[in-house]
C-alpha positions as a Markdown table, in Angstrom:
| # | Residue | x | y | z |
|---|---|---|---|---|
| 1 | Unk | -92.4 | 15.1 | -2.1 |
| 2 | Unk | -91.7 | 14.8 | 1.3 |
| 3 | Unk | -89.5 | 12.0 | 0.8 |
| 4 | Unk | -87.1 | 14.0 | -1.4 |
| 5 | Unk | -87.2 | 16.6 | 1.0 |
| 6 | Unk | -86.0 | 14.4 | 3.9 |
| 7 | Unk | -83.2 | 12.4 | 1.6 |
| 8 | Unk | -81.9 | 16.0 | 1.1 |
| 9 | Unk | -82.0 | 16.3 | 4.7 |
| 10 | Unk | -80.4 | 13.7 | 5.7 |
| 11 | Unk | -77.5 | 14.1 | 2.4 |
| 12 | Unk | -76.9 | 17.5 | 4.0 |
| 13 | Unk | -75.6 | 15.8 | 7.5 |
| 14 | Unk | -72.9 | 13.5 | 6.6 |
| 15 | Unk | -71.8 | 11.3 | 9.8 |
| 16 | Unk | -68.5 | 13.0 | 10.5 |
| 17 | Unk | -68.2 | 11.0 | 13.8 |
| 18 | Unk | -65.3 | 9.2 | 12.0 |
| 19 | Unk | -63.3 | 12.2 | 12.2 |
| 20 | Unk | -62.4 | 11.5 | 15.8 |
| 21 | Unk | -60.8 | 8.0 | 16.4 |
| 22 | Unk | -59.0 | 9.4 | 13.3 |
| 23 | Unk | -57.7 | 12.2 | 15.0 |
| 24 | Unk | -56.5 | 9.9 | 17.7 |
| 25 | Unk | -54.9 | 7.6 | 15.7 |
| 26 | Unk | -52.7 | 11.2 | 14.6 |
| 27 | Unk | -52.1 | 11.8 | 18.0 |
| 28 | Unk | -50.9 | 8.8 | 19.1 |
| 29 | Unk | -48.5 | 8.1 | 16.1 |
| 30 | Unk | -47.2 | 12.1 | 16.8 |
| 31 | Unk | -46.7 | 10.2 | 20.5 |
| 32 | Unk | -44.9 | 7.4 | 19.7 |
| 33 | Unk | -42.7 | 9.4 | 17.7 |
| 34 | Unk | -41.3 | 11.8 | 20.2 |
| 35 | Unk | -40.8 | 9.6 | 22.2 |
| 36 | Unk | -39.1 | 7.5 | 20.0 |
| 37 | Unk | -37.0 | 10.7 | 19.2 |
| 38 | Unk | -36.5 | 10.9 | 23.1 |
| 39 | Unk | -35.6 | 7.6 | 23.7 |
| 40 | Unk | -32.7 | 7.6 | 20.9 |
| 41 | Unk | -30.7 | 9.4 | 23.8 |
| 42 | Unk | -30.9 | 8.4 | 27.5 |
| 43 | Unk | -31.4 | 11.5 | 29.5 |
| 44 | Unk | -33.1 | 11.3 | 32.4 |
| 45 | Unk | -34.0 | 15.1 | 32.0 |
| 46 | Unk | -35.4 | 14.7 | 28.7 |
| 47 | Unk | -37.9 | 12.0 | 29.6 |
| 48 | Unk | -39.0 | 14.1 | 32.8 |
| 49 | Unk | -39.9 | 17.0 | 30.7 |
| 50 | Unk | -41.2 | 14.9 | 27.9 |
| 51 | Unk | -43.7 | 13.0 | 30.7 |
| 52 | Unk | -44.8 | 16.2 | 31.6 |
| 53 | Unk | -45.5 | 17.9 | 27.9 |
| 54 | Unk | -47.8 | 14.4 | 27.3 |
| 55 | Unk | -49.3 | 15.2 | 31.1 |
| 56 | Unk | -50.3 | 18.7 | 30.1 |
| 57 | Unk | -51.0 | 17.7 | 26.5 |
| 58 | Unk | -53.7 | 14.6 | 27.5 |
| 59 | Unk | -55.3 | 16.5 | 30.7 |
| 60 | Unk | -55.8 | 19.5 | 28.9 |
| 61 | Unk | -59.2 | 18.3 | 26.5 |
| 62 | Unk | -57.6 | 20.0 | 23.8 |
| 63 | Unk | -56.5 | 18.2 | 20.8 |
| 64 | Unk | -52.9 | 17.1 | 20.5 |
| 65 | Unk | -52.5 | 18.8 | 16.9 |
| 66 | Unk | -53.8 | 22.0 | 18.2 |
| 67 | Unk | -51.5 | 22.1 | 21.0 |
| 68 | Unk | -47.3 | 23.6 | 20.8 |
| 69 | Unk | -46.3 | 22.0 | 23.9 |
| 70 | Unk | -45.2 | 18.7 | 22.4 |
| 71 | Unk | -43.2 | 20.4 | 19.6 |
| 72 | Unk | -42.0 | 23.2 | 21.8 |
| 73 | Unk | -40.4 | 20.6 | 24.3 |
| 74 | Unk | -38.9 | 18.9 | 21.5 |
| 75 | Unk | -37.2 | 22.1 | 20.0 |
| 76 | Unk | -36.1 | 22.7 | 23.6 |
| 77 | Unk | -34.9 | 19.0 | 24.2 |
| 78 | Unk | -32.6 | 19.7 | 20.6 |
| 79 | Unk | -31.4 | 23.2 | 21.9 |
| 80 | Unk | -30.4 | 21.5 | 25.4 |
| 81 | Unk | -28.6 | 18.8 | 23.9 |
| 82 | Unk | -26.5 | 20.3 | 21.4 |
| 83 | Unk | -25.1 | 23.0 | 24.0 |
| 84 | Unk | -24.9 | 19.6 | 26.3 |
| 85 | Unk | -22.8 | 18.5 | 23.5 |
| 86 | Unk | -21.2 | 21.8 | 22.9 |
| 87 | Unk | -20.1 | 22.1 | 26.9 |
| 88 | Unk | -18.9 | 18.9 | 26.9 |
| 89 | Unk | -16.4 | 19.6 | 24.3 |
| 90 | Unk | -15.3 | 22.7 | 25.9 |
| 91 | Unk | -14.6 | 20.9 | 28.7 |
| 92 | Unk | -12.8 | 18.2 | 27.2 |
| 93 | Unk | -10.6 | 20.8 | 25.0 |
| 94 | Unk | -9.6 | 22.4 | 28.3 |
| 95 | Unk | -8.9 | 19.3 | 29.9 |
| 96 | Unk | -6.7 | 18.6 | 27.1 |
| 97 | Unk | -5.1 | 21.7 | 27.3 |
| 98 | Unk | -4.2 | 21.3 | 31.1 |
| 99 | Unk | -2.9 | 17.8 | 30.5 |
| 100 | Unk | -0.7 | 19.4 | 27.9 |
| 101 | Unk | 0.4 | 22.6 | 29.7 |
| 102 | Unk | 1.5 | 19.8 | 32.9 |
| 103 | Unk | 3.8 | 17.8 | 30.4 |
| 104 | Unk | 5.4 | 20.5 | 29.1 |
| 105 | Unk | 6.0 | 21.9 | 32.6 |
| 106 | Unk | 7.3 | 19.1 | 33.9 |
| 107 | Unk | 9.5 | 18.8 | 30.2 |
| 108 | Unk | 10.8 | 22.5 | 30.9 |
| 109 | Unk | 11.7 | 21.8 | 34.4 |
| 110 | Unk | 13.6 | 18.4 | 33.5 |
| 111 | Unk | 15.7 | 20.2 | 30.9 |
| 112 | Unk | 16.6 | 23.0 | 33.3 |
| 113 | Unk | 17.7 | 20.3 | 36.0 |
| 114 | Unk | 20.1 | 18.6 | 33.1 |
| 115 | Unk | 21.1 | 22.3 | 31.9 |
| 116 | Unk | 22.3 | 23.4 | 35.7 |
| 117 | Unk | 23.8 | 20.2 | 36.1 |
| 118 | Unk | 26.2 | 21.3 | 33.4 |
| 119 | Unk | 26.8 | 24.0 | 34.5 |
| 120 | Unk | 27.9 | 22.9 | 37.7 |
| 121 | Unk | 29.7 | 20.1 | 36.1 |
| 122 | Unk | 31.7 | 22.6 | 33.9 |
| 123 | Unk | 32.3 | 25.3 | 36.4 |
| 124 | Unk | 30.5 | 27.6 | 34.6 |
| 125 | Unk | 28.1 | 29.2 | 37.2 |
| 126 | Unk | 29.7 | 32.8 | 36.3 |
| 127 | Unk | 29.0 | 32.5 | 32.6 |
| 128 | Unk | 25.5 | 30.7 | 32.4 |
| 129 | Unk | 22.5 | 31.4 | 34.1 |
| 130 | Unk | 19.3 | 29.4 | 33.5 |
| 131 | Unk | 15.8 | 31.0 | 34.4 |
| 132 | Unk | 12.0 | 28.9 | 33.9 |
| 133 | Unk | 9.3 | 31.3 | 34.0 |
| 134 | Unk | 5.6 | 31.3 | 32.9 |
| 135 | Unk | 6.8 | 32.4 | 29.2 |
| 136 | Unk | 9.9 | 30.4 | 28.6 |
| 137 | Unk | 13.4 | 28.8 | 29.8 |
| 138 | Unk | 15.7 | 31.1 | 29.2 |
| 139 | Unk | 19.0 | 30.1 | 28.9 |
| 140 | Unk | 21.9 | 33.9 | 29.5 |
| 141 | Unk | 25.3 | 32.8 | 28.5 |
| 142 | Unk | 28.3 | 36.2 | 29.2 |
| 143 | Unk | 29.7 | 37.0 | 26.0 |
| 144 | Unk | 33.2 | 36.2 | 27.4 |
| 145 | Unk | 32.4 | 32.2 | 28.0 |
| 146 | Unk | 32.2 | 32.6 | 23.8 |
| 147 | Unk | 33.5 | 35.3 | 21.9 |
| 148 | Unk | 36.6 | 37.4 | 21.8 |
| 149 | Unk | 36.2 | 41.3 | 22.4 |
| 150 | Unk | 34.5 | 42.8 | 19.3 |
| 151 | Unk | 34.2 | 39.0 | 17.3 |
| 152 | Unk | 31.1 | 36.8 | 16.4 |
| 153 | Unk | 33.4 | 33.9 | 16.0 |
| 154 | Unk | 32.7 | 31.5 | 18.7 |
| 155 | Unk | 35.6 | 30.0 | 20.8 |
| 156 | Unk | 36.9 | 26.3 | 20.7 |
| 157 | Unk | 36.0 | 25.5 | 23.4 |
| 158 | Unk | 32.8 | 27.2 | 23.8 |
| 159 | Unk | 31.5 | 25.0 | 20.8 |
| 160 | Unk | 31.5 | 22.1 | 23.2 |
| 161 | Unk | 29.0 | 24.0 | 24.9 |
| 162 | Unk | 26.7 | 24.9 | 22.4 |
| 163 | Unk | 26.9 | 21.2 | 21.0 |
| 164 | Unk | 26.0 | 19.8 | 24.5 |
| 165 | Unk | 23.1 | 22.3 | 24.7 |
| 166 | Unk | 22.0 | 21.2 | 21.3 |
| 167 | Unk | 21.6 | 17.6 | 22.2 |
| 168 | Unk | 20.0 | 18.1 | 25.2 |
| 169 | Unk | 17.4 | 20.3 | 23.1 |
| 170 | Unk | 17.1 | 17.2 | 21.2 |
| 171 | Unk | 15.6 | 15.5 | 23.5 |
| 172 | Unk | 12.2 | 17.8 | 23.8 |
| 173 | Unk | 11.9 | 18.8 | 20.6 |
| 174 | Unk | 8.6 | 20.6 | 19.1 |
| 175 | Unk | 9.8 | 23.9 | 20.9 |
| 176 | Unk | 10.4 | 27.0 | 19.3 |
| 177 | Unk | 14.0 | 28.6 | 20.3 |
| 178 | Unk | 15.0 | 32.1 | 20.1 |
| 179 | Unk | 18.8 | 33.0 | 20.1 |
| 180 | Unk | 19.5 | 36.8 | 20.8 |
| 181 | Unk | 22.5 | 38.5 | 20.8 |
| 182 | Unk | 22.8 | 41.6 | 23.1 |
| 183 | Unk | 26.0 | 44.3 | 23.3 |
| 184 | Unk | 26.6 | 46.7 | 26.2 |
| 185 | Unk | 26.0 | 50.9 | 25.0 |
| 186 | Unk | 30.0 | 51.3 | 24.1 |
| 187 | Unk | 29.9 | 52.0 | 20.2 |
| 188 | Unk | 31.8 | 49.6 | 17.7 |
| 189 | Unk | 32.8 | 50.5 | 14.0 |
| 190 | Unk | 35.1 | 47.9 | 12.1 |
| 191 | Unk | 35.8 | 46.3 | 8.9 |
| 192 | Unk | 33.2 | 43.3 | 9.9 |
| 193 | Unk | 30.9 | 45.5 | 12.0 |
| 194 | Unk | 29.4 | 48.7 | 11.3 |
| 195 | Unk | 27.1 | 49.1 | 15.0 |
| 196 | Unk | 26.4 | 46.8 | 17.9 |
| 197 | Unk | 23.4 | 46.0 | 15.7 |
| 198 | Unk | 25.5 | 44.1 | 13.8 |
| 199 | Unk | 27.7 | 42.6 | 16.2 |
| 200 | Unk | 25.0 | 41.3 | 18.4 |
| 201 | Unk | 23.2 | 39.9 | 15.5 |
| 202 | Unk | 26.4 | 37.8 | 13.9 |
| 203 | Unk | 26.9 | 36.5 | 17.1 |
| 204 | Unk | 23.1 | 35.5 | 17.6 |
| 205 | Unk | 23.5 | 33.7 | 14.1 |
| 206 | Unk | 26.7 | 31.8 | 14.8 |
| 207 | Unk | 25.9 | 30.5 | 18.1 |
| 208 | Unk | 22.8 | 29.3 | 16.4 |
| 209 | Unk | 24.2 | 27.3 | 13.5 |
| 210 | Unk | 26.4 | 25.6 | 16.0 |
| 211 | Unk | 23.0 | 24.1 | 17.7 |
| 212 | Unk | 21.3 | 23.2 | 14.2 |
| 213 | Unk | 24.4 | 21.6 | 13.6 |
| 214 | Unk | 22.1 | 18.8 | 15.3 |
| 215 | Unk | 20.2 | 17.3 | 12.7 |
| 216 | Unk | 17.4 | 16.3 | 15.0 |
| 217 | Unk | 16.6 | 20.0 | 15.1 |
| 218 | Unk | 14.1 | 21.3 | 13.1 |
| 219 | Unk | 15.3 | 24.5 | 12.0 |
| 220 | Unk | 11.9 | 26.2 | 10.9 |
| 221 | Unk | 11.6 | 26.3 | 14.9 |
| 222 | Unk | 14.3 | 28.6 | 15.4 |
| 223 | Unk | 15.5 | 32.4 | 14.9 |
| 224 | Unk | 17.9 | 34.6 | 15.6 |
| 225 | Unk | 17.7 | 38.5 | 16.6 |
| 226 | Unk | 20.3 | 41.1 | 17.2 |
| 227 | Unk | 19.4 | 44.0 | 19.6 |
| 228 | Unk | 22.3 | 46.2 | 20.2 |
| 229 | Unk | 23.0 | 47.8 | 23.1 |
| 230 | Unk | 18.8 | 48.3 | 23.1 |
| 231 | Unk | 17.4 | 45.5 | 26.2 |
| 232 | Unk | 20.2 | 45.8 | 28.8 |
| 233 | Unk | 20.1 | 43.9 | 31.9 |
| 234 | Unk | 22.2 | 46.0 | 34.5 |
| 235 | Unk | 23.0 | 49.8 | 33.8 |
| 236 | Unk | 26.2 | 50.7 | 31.7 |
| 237 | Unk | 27.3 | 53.0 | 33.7 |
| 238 | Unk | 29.7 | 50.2 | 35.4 |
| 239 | Unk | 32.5 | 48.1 | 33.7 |
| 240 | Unk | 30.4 | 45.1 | 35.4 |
| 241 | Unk | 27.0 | 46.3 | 34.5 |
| 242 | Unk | 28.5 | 46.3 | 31.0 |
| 243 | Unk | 29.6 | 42.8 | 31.8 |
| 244 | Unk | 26.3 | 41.6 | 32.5 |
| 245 | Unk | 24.8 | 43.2 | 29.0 |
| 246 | Unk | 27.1 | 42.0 | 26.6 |
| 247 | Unk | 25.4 | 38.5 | 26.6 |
| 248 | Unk | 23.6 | 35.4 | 24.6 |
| 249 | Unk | 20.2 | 34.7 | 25.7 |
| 250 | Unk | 18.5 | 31.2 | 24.0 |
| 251 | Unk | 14.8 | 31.0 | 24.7 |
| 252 | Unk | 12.9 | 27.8 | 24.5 |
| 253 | Unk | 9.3 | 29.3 | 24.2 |
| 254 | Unk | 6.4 | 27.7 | 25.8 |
| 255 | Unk | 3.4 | 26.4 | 23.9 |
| 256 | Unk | 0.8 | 27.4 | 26.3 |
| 257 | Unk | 1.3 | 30.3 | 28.0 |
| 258 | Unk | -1.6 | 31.7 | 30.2 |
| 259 | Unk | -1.9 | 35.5 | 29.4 |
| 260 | Unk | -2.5 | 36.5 | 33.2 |
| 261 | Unk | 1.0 | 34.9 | 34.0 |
| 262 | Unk | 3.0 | 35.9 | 30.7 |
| 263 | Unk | 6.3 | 37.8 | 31.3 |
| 264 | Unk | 7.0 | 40.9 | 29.3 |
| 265 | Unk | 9.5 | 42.2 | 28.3 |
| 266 | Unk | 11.2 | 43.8 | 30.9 |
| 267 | Unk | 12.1 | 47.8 | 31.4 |
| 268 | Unk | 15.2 | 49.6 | 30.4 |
| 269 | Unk | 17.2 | 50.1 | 33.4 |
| 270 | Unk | 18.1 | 54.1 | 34.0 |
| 271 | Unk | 21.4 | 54.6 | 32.7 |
């Protein structure tokens, strides 16, 4: 009887002792695996704060699997790197962007050189102005240097002009070019034109084919806009003020413009 009673015993307290080397084995695989993790990506930082989550894990007496630091420092590790990752390419999208934004500077200030040289060549410094600013190259050609009072055609000899422009437009292409047309305040009603918003649009259109007349031009990048009498330069109050506002303005427009630097559009001038 007393037998049975200590077999029961002793069934009753199962040697669990095997429970621990176990639990080590866990840990240590856990180990070797974050810091396989770690190792997959050199980062000096990473293994710093890795040493010191096994530091705090191992010195603490308290079981590995009962303990968040290990995990914790690997979600942290994850987060770090992908806004490592995620700064990088910021920074590599804005050094792009600068290396970009220097070409084309350097492309708008080349074409302005060859357009003043024309000018100078021709003997036209009264009827072209050129003007490089932090929105565009804007190109003001005087009414007079192409069209006859009151007519959209374009002179003879002014086509010359808006060929040579168009080649040398050729060679930077990928810009987008605006061609306005602008009138002074003096109203106009004939058989062809009906207001000044028709007579500066016509002329904006015609001195525009003539440049697409270069089939190296890609006309989706271009457009034409008539404003009247509306965006006046000088006041038209003067026959020279008047002068100034009856005019062709072609706009090659940047492709990076920084918005602290862009230039509006400029005020009406009191009349």
């Amino acid at each position: 009887m007393s037998k049975k009673h200590r077999s029961e015993h002793h069934d009753e307290h199962i040697d669990e002792s095997w429970l621990i080397p176990y639990a080590d084995l866990l840990t240590l695989l856990l180990a070797l695996f974050i810091v396989l993790y770690a190792m997959s990506s050199v980062d000096a930082k990473k293994f710093e704060d890795m040493s010191k989550a096994f530091n705090i894990a191992f010195n603490s007496g308290v079981n590995v699997l009962d303990n968040t630091t290990i995990m914790e420092t690997g979600r942290q590790m994850d987060d770090a790197d992908k806004n490592n990752r995620k700064s990088s390419d910021e920074a590599k999208k804005k050094e792009n962007r600068e290396a970009l934004m220097k070409q084309e500077q350097q492309d708008l200030e080349e074409l302005k050189k060859q357009l003043d040289k024309y000018i100078q060549t021709n003997g036209m410094t009264t009827q072209l102005d050129t003007k490089l600013n932090q929105s565009q190259l804007m190109i003001t050609i005087s009414d007079n240097a192409l069209f006859a009072s009151g007519s959209a055609v374009v002179k003879p000899e002014a086509r010359e002009l808006a060929v040579a422009i168009s080649t040398m437009f050729g060679k930077y292409p990928g810009y987008e070019i605006v061609v306005s047309g602008h009138t002074d305040n003096e109203p106009i009603s004939t058989s062809d034109f009906k207001s000044n918003w028709d007579l500066s649009s016509s002329r904006a259109i015609r001195f525009m084919d003539i440049l697409l007349s270069n089939k190296s031009l890609d006309p989706r990048l271009f457009s034409a806009i008539g404003y009247g009498e509306h965006r006046p330069v000088e006041s038209n109050d003067t026959t020279a003020g008047r002068a100034k506002n009856r005019r062709v303005e072609v706009s090659i427009i940047r492709k990076f413009v920084d918005p602290e630097n862009a230039v509006s559009v400029p005020a009406t001038p009191k009349q």
